[in-house]
Rosetta silent file (secondary structure, phi, psi, omega in degrees, C-alpha in Angstrom):
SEQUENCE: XXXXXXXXXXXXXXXXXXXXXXXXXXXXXXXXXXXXXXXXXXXXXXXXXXXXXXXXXXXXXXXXXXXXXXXXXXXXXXXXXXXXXXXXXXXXXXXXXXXXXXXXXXXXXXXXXXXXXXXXXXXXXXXXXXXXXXXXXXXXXXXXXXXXXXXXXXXXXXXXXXXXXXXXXXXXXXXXXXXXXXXXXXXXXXXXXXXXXXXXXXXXXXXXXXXXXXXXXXXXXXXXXXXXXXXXXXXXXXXXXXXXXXXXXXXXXXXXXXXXXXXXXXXXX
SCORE:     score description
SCORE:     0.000 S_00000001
   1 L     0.000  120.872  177.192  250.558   17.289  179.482 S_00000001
   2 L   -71.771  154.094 -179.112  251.602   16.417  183.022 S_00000001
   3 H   -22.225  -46.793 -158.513  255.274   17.473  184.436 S_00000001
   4 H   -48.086  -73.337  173.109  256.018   13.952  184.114 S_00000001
   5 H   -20.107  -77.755  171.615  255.215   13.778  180.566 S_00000001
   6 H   -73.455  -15.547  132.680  256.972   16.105  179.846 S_00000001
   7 H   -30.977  -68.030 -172.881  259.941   15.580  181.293 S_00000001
   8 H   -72.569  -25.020  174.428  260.440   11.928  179.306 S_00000001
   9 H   -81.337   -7.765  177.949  259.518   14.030  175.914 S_00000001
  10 H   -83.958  -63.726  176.701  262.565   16.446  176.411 S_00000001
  11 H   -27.942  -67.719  171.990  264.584   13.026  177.513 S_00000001
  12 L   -84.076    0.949 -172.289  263.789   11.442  174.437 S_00000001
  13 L   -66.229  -67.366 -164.920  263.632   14.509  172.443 S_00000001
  14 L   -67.241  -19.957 -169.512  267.788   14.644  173.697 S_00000001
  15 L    75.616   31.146  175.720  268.275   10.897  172.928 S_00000001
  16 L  -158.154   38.233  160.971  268.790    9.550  176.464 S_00000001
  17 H   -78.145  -13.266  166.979  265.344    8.379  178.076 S_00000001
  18 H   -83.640  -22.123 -157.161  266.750    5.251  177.902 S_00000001
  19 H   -89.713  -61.084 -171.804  270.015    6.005  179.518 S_00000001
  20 H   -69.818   -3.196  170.398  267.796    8.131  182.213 S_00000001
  21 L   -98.426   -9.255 -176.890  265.442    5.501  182.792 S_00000001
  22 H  -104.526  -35.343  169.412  267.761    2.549  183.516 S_00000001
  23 H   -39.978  -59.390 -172.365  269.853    5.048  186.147 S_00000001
  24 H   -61.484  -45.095  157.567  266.354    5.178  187.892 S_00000001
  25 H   -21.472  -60.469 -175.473  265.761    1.610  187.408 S_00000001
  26 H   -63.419  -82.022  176.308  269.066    1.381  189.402 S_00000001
  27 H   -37.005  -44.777 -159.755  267.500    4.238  192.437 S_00000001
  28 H   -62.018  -54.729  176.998  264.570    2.123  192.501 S_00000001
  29 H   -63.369  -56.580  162.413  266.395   -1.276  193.132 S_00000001
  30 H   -56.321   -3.974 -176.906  268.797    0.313  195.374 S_00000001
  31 H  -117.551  -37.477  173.167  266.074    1.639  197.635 S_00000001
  32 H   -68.467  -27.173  136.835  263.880   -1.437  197.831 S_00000001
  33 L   -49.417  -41.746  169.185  266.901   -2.993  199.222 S_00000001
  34 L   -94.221    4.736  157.699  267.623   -0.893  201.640 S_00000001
  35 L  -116.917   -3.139  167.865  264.067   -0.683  203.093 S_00000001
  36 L   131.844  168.374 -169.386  264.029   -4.858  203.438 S_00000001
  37 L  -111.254 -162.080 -179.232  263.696   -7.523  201.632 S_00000001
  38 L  -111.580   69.926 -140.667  260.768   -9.868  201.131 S_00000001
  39 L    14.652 -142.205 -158.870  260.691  -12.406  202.873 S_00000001
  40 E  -132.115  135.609  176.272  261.669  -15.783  202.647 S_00000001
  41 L   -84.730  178.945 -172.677  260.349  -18.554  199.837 S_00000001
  42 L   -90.875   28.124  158.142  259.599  -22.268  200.754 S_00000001
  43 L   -90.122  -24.092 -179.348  263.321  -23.067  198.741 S_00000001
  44 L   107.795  -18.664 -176.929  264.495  -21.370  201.979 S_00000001
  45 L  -110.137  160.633  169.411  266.137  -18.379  200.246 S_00000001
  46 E   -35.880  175.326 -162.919  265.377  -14.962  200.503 S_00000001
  47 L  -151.852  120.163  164.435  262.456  -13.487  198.303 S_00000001
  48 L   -48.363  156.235  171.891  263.325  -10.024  195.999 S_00000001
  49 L   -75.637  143.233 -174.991  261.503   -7.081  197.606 S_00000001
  50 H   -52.270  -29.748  172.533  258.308   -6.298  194.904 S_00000001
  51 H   -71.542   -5.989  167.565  260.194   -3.298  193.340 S_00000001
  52 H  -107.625  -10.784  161.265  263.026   -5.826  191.785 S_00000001
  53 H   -85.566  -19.644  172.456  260.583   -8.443  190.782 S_00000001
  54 H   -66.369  -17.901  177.763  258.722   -5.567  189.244 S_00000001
  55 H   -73.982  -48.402  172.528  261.782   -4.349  187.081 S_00000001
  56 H   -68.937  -39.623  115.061  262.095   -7.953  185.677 S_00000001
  57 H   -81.941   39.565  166.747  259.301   -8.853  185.515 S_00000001
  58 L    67.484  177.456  176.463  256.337   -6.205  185.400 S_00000001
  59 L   -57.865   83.466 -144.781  253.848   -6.400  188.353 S_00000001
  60 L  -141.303  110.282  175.988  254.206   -9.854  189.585 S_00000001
  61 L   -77.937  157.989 -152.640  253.117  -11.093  192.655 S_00000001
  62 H   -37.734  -41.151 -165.987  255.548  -12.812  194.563 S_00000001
  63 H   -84.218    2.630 -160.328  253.917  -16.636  194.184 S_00000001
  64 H  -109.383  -68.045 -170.061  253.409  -16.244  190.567 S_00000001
  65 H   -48.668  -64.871 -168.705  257.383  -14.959  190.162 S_00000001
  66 H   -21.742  -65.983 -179.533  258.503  -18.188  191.954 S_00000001
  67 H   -45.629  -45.137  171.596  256.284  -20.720  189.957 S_00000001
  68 H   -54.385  -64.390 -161.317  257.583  -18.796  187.257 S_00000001
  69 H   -53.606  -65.228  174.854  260.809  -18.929  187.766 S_00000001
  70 H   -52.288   -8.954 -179.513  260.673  -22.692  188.692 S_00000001
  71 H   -88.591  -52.593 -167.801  258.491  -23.657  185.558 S_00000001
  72 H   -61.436  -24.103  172.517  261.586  -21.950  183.593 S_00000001
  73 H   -94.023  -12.076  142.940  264.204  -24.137  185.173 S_00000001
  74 H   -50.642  -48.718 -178.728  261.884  -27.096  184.476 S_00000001
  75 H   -56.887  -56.774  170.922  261.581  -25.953  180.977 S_00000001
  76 H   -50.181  -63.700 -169.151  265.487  -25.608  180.307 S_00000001
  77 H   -57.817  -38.554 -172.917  266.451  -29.274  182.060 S_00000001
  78 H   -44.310  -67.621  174.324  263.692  -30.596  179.480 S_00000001
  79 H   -30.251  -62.569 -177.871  265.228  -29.110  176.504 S_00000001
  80 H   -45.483  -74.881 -160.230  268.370  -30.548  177.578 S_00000001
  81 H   -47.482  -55.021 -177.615  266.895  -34.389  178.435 S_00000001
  82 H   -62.413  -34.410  159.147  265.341  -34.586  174.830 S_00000001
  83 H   -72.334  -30.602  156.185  268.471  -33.757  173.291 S_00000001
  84 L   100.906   33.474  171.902  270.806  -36.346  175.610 S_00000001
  85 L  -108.706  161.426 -162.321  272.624  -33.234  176.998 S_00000001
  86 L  -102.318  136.755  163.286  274.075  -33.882  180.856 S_00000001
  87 L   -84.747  -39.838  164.213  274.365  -31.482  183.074 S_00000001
  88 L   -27.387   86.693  178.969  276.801  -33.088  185.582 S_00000001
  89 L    82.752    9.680  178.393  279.321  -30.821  186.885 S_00000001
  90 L   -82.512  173.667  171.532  279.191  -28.457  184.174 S_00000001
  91 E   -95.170  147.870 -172.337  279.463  -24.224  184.651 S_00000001
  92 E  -140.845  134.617  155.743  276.301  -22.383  183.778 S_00000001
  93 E  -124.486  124.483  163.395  275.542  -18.979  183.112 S_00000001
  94 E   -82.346  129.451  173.094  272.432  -17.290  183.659 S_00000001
  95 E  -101.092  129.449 -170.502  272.876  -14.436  181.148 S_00000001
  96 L    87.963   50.541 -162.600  270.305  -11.643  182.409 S_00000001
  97 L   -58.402  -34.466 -141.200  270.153  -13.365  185.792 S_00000001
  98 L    10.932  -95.116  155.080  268.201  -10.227  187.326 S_00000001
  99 L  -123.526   59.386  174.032  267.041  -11.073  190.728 S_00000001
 100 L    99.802  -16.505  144.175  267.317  -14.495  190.453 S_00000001
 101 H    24.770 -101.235 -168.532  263.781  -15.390  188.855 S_00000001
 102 H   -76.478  -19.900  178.875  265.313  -18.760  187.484 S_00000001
 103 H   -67.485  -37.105 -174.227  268.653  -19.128  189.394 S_00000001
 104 H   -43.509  -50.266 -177.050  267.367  -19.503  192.889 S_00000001
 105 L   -76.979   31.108  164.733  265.736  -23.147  191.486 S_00000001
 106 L  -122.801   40.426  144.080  269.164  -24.635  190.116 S_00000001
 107 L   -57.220  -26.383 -165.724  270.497  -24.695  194.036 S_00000001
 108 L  -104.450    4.717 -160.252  270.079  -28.121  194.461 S_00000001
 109 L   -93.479  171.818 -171.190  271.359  -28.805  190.601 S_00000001
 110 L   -83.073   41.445 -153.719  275.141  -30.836  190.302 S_00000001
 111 L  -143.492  137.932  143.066  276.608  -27.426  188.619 S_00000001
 112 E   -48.559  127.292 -161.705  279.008  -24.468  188.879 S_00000001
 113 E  -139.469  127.468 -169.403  276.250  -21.637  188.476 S_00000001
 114 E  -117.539  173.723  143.401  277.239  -18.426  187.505 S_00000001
 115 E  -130.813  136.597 -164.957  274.851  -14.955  186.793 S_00000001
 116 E  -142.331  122.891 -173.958  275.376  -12.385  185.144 S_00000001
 117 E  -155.631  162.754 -168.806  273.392   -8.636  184.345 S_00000001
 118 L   -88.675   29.642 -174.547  273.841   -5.029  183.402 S_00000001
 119 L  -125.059   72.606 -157.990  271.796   -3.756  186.855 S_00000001
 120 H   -41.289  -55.703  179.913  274.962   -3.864  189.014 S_00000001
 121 H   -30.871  -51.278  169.498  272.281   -3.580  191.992 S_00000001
 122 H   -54.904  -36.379 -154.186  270.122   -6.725  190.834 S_00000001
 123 H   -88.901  -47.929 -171.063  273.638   -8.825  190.732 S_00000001
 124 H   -56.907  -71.179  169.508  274.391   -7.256  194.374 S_00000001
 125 H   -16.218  -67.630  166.057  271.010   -8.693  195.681 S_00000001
 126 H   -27.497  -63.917  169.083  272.301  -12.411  194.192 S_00000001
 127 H   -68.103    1.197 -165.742  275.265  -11.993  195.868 S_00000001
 128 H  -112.876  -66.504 -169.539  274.028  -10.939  199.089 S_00000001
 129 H  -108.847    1.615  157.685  270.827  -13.939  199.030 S_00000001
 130 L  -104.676   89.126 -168.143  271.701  -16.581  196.547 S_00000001
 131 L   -74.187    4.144  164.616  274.751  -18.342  197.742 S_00000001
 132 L   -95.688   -6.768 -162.062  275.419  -20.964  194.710 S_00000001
 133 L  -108.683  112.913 -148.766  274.965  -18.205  192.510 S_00000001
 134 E  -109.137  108.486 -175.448  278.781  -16.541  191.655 S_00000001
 135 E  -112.489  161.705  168.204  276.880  -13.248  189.891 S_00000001
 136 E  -126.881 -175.721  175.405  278.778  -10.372  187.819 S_00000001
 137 E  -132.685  134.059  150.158  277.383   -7.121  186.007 S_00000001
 138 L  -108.142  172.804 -179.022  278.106   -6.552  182.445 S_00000001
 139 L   -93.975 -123.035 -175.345  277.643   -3.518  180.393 S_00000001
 140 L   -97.190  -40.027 -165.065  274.916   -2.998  177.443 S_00000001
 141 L  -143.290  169.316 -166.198  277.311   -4.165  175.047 S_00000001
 142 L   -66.066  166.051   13.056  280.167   -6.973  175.205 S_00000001
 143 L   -97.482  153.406  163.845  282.208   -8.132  176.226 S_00000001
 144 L   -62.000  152.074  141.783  281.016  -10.480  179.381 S_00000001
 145 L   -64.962   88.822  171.867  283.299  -10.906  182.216 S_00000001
 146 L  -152.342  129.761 -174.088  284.692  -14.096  181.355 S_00000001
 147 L   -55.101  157.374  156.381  287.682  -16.139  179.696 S_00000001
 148 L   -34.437  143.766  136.329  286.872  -17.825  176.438 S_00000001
 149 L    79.091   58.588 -179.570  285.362  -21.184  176.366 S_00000001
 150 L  -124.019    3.261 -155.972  284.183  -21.129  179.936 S_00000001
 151 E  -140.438  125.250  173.166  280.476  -21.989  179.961 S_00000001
 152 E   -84.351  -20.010  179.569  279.100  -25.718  179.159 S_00000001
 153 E  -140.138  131.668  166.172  275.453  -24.476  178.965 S_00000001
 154 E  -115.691  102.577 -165.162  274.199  -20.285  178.789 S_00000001
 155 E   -97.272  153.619 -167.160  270.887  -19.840  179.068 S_00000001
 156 E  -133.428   92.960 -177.823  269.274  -16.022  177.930 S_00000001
 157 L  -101.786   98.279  167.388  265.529  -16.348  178.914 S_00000001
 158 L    90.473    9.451  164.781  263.814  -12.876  177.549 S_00000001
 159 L   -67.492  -83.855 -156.899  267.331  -11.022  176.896 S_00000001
 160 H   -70.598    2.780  173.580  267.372  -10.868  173.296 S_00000001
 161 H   -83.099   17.138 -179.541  263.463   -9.955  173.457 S_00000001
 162 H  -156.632   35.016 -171.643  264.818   -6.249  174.648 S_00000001
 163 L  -147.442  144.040 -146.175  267.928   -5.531  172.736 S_00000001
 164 L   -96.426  168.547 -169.085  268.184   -3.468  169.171 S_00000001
 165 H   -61.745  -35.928 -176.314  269.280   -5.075  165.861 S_00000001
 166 H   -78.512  -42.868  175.372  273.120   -4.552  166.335 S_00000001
 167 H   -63.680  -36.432  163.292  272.913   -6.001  169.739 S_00000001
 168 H   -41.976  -44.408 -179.364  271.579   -9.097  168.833 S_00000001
 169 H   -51.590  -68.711  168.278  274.271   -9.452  166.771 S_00000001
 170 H   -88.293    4.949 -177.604  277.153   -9.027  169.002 S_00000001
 171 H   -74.447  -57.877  167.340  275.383  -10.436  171.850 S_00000001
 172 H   -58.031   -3.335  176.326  275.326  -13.930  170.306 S_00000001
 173 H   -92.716  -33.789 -174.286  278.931  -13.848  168.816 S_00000001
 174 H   -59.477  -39.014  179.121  279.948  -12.837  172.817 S_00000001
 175 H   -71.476  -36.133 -166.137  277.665  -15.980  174.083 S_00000001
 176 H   -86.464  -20.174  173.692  279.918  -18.241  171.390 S_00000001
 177 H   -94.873  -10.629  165.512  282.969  -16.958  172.702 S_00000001
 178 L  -103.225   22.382  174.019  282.561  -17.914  176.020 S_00000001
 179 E   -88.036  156.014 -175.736  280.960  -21.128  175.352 S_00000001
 180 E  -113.591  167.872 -179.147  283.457  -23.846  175.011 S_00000001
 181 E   -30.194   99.825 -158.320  283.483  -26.093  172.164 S_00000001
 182 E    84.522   11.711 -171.016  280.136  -28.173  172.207 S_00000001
 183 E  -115.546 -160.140 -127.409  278.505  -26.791  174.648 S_00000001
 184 E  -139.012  139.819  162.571  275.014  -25.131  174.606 S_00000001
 185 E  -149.682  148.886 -172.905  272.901  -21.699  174.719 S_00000001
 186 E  -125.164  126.558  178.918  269.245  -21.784  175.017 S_00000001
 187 E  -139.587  157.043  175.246  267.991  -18.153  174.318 S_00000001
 188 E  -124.193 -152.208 -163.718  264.312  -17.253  173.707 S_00000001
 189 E  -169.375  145.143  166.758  262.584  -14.727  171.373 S_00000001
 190 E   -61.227   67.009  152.655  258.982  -12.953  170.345 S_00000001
 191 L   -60.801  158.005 -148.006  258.051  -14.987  167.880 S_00000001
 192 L   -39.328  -47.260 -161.173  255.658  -14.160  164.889 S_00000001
 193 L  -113.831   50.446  170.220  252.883  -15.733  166.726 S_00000001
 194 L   -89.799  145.064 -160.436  253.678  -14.910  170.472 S_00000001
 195 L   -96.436   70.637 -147.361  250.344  -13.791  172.101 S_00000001
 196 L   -73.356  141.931 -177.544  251.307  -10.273  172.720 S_00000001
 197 L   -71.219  -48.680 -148.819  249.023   -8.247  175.066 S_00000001
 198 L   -87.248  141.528  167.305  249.568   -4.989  173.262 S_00000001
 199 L   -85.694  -60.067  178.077  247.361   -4.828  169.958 S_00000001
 200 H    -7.805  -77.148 -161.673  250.589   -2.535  168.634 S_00000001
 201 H   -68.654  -55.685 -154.417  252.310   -5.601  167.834 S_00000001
 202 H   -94.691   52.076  167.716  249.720   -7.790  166.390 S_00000001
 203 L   -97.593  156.345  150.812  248.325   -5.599  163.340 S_00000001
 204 H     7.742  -62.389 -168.163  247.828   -6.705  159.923 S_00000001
 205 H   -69.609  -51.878  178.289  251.151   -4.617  158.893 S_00000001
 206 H   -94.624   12.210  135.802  253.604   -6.323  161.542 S_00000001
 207 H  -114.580   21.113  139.313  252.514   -9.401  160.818 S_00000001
 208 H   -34.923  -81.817 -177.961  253.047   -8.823  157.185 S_00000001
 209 H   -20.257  -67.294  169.655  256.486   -8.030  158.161 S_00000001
 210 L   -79.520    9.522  162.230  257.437  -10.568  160.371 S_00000001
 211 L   -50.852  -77.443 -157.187  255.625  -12.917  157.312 S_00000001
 212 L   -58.558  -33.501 -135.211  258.606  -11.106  154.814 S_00000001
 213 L    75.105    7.996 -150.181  261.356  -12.052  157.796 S_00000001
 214 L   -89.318  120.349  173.996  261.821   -8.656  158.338 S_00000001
 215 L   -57.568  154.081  164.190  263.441   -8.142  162.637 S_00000001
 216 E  -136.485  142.249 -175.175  261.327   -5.413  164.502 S_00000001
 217 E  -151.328  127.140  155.974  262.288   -3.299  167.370 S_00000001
 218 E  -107.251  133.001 -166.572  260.328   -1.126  169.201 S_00000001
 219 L    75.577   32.796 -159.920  261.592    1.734  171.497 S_00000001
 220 H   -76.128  -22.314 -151.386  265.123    0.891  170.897 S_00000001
 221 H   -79.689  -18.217  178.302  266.361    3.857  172.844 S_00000001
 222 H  -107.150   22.420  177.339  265.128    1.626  175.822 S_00000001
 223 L   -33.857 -176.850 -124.417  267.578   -1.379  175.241 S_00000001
 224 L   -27.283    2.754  176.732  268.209   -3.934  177.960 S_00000001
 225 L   -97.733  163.346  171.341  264.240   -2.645  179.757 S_00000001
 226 L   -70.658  -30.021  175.739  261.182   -4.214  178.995 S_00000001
 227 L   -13.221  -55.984 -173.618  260.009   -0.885  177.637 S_00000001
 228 L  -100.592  121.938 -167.819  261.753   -2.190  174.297 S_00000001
 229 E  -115.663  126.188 -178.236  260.534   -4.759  172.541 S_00000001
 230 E   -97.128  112.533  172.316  262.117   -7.293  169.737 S_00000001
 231 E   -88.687   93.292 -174.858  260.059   -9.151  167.273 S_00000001
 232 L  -118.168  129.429  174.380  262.053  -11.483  166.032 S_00000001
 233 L   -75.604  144.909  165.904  260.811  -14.133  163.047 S_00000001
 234 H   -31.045  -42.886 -168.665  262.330  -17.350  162.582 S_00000001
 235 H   -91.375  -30.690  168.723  264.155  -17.489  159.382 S_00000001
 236 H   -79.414  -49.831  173.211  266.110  -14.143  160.568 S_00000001
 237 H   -62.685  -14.366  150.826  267.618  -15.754  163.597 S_00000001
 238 H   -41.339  -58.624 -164.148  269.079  -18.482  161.789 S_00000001
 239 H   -76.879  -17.399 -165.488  270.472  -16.488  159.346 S_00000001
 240 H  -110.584  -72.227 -128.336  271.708  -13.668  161.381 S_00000001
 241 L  -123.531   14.772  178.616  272.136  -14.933  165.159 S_00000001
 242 L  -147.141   20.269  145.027  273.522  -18.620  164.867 S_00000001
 243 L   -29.760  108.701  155.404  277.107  -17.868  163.076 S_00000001
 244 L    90.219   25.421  166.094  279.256  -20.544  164.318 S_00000001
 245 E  -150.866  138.916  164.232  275.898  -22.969  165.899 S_00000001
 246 E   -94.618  166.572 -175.860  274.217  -25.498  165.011 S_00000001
 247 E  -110.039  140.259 -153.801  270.936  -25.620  165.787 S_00000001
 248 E   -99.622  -17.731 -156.142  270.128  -28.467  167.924 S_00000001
 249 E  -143.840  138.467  113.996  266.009  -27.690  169.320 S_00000001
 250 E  -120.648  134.792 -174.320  263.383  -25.028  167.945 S_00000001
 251 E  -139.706  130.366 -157.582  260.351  -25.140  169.788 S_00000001
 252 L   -81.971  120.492  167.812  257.894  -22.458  168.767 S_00000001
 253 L    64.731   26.622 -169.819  256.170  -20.924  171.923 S_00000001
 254 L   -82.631  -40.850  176.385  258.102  -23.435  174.037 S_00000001
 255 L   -66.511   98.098  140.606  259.092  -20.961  177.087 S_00000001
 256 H   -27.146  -57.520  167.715  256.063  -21.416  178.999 S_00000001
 257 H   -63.786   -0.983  165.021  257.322  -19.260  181.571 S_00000001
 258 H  -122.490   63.288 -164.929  257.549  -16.379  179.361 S_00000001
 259 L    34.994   13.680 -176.020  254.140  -15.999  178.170 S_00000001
 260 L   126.374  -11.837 -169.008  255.045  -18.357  174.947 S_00000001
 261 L   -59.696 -169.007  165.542  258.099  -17.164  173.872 S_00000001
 262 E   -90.840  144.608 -146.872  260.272  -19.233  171.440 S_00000001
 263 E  -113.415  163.183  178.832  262.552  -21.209  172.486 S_00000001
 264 E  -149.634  109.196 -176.137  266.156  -21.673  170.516 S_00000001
 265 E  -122.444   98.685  159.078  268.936  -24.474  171.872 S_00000001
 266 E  -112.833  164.599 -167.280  272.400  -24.290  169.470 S_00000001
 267 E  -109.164  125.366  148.864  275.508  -26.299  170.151 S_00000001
 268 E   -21.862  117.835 -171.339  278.518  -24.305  169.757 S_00000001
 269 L  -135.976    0.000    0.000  280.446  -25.713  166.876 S_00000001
């Protein structure tokens, strides 16, 4: 067993490799800042340096994050336009903004555009190279900075696909309280048949599981990183995760931009 190793088995052995892994997470981001950024994309804005597209998204070169990012803010006005919701002058929050992936493409949209993430460092980047983008840091767990009722649309692209069974929970009562009456959250999710790279997730036994409706979390000790991963089946986020929404869209393996995830659009009600 290398130093290394061992090192992260005393960490989790203690209950806080997650806690010691998003502090580095943090050193990482803070230093790839502070050696330059990455240049500039053909939107005109700044480009993250590769160690902050790599926290958000794994090892992703730079023209691939863009496209990404921009297929996901394609994906989101669609949802809306099939459903006959408007976008005109409303406030938006990206919740889980990180560094900017999908915000950068709603500069040119008719909107107040907020972001918001628990990687104070990531939201300091925003603020420093997305200037429509009003970003904040939150913690692990609620509450958001925000009054009640403040956001006509919140979108959560790959958020609740890295947060433990309680967090789901209060994460989606926190997105309904600052949504105002009618207005919208688009969040997405691992669903049963998401085409997961890891054979772990797709054996016989977990998809038994997610079959029964049963949530799965792996790694929870690694909450808000991709490390930890949420399996969530259909019939449990209804029942669990849409208290006080209706649900207006499910489209099974509709975020494109997230290898497939599922896509979920309820109207605050």
């Amino acid at each position: 067993m290398s130093v290394k190793e061992g090192a992260r088995g005393a960490l989790k052995r203690l209950g806080i490799e997650g806690t010691a892994m998003r502090a580095r997470d943090r050193q990482v981001a803070r230093r790839a800042i502070r050696n330059g950024a990455g240049g500039t994309g053909p939107d005109g804005l700044p480009v993250p340096p590769a160690e902050l597209i790599n926290l958000v998204a794994g090892p992703t070169p730079i023209d691939e994050f863009l496209a990404g990012g921009k297929l996901g803010h394609d994906v989101i006005h669609a949802a809306l336009e099939r459903n006959d919701i408007s976008l005109d002058g409303a406030t938006v929050l990206d919740f889980g903004v990180g560094c900017g992936r999908v915000a950068r493409h709603w500069k040119d949209d008719p909107v107040k555009f907020h972001g918001s993430d628990y990687n104070p460092v990531l939201v300091e980047w925003c603020q420093a190279n997305l200037p429509h983008v009003t970003a904040g840091t939150n913690q692990l767990e609620p509450p958001l900075p925000y009054k009640a009722e403040t956001f006509d649309l919140i979108y959560a692209l790959s958020v609740f696909t890295h947060l433990t069974e309680p967090q789901q929970l209060v994460w989606a009562s926190e997105l309904r309280r600052v949504t105002k009456p009618g207005g919208v959250v688009l969040f997405t999710t691992h669903g049963p048949t998401f085409p997961h790279a890891d054979p772990q997730f797709r054996t016989p036994e977990i998809q038994e599981r997610l079959a029964a409706g049963e949530f799965l979390i792996f790694e929870p000790g690694h909450a808000g990183r991709n490390h930890c991963a949420a399996l969530h089946p259909r019939d449990w986020v209804e029942k669990h995760m849409l208290s006080g929404f209706e649900l207006v869209e499910y489209a099974e393996r509709g975020a494109t931009m997230n290898g497939g995830q599922d896509i979920y659009l309820v109207r605050r009600v």
